[in-house]
C-alpha positions in Angstrom: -13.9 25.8 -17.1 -10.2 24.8 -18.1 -9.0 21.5 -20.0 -6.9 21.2 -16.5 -10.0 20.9 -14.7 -11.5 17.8 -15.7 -9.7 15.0 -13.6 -11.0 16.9 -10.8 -14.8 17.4 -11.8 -14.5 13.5 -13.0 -14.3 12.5 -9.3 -15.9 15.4 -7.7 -18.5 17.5 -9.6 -18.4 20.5 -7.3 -14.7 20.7 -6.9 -13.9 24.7 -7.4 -10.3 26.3 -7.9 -8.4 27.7 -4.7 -7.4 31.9 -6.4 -4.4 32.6 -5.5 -0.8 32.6 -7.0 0.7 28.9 -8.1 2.7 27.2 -5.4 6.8 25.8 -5.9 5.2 22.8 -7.5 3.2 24.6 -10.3 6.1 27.5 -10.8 8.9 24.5 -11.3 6.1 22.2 -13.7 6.1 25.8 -15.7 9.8 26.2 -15.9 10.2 22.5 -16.7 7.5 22.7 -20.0 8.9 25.9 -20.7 12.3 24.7 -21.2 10.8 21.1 -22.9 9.4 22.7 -25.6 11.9 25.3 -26.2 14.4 22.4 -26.7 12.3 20.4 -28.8 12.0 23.7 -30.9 15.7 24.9 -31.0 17.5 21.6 -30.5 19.0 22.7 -27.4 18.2 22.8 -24.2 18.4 25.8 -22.3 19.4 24.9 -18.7 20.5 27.6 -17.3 17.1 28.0 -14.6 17.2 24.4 -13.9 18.6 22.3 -11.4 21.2 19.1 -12.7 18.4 16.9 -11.8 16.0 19.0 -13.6 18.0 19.4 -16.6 17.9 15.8 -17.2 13.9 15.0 -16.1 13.9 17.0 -19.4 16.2 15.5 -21.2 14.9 12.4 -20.6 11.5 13.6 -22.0 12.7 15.2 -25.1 13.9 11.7 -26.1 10.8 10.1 -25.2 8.9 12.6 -27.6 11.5 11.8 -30.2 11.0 7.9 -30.3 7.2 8.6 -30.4 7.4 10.6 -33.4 10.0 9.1 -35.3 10.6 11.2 -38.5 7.3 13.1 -38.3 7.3 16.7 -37.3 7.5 17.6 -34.1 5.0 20.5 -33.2 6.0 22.8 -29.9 6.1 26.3 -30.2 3.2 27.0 -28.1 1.2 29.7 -30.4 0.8 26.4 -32.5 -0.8 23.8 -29.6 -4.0 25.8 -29.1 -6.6 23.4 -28.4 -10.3 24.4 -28.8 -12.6 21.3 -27.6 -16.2 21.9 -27.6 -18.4 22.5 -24.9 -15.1 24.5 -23.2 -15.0 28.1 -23.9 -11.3 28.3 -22.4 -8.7 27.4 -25.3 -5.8 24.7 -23.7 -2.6 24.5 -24.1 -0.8 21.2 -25.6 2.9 20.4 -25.1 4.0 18.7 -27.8 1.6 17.7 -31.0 2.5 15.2 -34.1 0.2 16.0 -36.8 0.9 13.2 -39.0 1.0 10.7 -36.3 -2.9 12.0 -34.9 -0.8 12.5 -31.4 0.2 14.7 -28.7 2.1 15.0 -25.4 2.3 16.6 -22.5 4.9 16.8 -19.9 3.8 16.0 -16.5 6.0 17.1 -13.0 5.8 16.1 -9.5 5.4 13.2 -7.2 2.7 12.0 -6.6 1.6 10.8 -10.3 -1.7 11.8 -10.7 -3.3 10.9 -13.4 -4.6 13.2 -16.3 -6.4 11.0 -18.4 -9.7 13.2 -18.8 -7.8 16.3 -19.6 -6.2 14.3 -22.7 -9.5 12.8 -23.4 -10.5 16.6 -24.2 -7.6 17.2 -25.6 -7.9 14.4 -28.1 -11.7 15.4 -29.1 -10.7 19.0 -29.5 -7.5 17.5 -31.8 -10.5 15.1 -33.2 -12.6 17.6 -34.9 -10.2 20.3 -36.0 -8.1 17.6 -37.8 -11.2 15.7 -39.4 -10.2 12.4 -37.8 -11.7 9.3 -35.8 -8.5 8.7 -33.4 -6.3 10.1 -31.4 -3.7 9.1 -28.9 -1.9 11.0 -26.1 1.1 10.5 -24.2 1.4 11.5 -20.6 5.2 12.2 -20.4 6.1 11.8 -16.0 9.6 12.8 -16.2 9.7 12.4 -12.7 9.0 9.1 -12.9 10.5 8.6 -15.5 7.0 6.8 -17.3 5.3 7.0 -20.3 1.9 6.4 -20.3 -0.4 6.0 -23.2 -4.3 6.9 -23.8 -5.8 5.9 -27.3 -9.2 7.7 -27.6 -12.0 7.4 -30.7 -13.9 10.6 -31.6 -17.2 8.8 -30.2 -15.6 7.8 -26.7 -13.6 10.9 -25.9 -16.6 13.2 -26.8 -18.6 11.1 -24.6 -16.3 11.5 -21.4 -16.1 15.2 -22.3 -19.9 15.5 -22.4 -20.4 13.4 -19.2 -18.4 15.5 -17.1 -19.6 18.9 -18.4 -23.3 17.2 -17.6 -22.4 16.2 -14.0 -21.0 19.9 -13.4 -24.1 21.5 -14.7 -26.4 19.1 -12.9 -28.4 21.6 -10.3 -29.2 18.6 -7.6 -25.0 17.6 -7.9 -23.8 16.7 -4.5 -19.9 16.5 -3.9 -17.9 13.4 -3.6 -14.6 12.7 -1.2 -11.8 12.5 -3.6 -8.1 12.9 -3.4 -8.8 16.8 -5.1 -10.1 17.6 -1.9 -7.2 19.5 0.0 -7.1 21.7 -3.3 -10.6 22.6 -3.1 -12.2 26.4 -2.4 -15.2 24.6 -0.7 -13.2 22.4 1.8 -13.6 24.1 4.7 -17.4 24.1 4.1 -18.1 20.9 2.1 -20.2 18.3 3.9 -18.1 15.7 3.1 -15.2 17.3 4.7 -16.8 18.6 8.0 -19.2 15.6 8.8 -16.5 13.2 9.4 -14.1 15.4 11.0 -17.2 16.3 13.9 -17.9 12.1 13.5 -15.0 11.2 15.0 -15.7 12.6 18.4 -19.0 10.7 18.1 -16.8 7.2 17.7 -15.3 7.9 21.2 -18.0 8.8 23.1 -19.1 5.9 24.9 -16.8 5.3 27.7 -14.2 6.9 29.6 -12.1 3.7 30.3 -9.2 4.0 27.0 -8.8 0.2 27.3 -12.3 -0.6 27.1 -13.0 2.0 24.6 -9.9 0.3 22.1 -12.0 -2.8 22.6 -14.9 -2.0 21.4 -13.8 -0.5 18.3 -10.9 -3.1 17.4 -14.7 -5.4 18.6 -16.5 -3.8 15.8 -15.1 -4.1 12.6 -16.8 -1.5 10.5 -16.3 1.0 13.4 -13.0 0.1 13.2 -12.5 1.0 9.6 -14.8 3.8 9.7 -12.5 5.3 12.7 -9.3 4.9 10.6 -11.2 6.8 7.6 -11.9 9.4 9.9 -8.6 9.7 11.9 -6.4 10.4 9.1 -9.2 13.1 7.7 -8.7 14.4 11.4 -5.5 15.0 11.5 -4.9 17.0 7.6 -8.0 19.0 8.0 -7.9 19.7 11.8 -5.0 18.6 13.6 -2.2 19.7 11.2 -4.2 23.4 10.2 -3.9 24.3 13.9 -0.3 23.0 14.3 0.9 25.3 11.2 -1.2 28.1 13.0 0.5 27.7 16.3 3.8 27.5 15.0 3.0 30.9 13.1 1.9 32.5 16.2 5.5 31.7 17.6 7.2 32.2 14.9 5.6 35.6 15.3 6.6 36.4 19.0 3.2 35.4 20.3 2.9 33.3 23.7 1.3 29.7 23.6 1.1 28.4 26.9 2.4 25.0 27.4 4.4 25.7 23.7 7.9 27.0 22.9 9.9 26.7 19.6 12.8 24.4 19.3 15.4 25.2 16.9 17.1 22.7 14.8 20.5 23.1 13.7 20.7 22.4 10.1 23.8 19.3 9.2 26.8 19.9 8.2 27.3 18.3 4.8 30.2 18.4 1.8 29.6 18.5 -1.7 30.7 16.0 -4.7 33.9 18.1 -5.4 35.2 18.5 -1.5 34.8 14.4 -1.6 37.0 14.0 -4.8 39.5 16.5 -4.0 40.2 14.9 -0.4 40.2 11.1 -2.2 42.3 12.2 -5.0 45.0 13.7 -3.0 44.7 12.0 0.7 44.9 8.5 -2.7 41.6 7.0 -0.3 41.1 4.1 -1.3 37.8 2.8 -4.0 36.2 0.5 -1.1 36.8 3.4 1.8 35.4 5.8 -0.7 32.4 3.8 -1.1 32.0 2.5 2.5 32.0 6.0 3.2 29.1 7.1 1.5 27.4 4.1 2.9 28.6 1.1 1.1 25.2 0.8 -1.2 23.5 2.4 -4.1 19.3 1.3 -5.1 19.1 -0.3 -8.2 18.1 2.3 -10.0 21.0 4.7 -9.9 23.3 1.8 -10.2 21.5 0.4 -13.4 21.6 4.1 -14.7 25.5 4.8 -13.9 26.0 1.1 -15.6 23.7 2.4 -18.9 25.7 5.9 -19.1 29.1 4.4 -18.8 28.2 1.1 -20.7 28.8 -1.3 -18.0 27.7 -4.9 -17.9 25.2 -5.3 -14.8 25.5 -8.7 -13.4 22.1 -9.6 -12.1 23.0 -11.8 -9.9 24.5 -9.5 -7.2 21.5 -7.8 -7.1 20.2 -7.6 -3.3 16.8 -6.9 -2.1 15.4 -6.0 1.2 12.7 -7.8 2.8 9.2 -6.6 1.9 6.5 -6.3 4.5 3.3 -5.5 4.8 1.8 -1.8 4.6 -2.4 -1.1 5.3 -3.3 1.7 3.0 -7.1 2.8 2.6 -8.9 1.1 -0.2 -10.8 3.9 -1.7 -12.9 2.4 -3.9 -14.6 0.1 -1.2 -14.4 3.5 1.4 -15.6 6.5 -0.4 
């Protein structure tokens, strides 16, 4: 049981761990907290493993942290932000702690945002009772994002989400729940909730061999309908796209697949920043080719950025936006 672990036994009280060794993902969130808290220990930022984009995620974050504590202490040398919450054997790791300010942080990587507030809910009753205090708040720090999001707990109510979950994973008769921890799940090849629907869906299509009749009939039936949509897109990630990746391995590998070949894309041809300035500056391009050439438009957010940085005025009024449309996306609450 790990502080880490509690987002995912809050929605599913059978979710288990894959083993193995951390993906890209996990390596770069490791390098990016490493390099956090050594900065907000040293004062400076060692960038030196980090991409230019990385490098200022963090930099962003350090300042968050900063503005959050104000003149208190800053805690983050990591020997220091042992957290021992009870009813957990396994001893977490905090970020960033403030002391005076009953407060901690943690840096969060990666898109999507999930959210963590469980693990800081243990976090803040493990902070709770070896300070002697009643409150607590944590700051989730998406430097990705570019978000700061805050959780205020009291002793009473993060001891009692802490408790609940830890009685839901001990509870013999616990039966797992669909959640979007699934694909990271040791059971999900063998999980009920996983394999039912994916052998359901053939039971959906099974009533006529006419496509245009069968179309009808669900588009007829409204909760077939949405329970054919739930079950197509489980389809395709735990079925359809596991034996894609395996087929493409097996030719990859030299092995035949009748009725299957490889196609190799060439990869584009691109220049970087400095070819682009060198050619302006001395073929004297001009400022609108320059920009029609990199395709005439920036979003707002990297425009508003470059106007902050190099303290331009941004007149509002120019500001264009695209036409919004409508997107269906599965409402989870009502489908689980």
């Amino acid at each position: 049981m790990r502080h880490s672990l509690l987002p995912k036994l809050a929605a599913c009280s059978c979710f288990e761990s894959k083993a193995g060794e951390a993906g890209p993902a996990a390596q770069r969130g490791t390098a990016l907290d490493s390099a956090f808290r050594d900065a907000l220990a040293t004062g400076k930022l060692n960038d030196n493993n980090l991409s230019k984009d990385d490098a200022k995620a963090v930099k962003w974050a350090i300042n968050q942290v900063k503005a959050i504590a104000g003149d208190e202490q800053i805690i983050s040398n990591e020997d220091d932000l042992k957290v021992q919450t009870p009813g957990i054997e396994h001893i977490g790791t905090e970020d960033v702690r403030i002391p005076k300010k009953q407060t901690s942080c943690d840096l969060k990587t990666g898109i999507p945002r999930y959210h963590y507030y469980y693990q800081m809910a243990a976090y803040a009753y493990g902070n709770m009772e070896a300070y002697f205090c009643d409150e607590w708040t944590c700051y989730l720090i998406y430097c990705d994002q570019k978000e700061v999001v805050e959780h205020k707990f009291t002793l009473e109510k993060a001891k009692s989400i802490v408790e609940g979950i830890l009685d839901a994973y001990a509870d013999p008769n616990k039966q797992p729940t669909r959640c979007d921890y699934c694909s990271w799940c040791a059971k999900r090849d063998v999980c009920p909730q996983m394999v039912k629907p994916v052998i359901e869906v053939n039971a959906l299509m099974d009533s006529t061999s006419n496509l245009e009749a069968l179309r009808q009939e669900i588009i007829n039936d409204p909760s077939r309908l949405s329970r054919f949509l739930q079950l197509e897109k489980l389809f395709q990630s735990e079925l359809v796209k596991p034996l894609k990746d395996a087929a493409k391995a097996k030719l990859d590998a030299g092995e035949e697949l009748e009725g299957w070949r490889l196609s190799k894309v060439k990869g584009s041809e691109y220049f970087d920043r400095v070819s682009i300035v060198s050619a302006a500056i001395s073929g004297k391009w001009g400022m609108d080719e320059l920009v029609d050439a990199l395709g005439g438009t920036m979003s707002g957010e990297t425009f508003r950025e470059l106007c902050e940085k190099y303290r331009t005025p941004v007149k509002e009024e120019q500001a264009k936006r695209k036409d919004g449309f409508s997107k269906m996306i599965q409402d989870k609450k009502k489908n689980k």
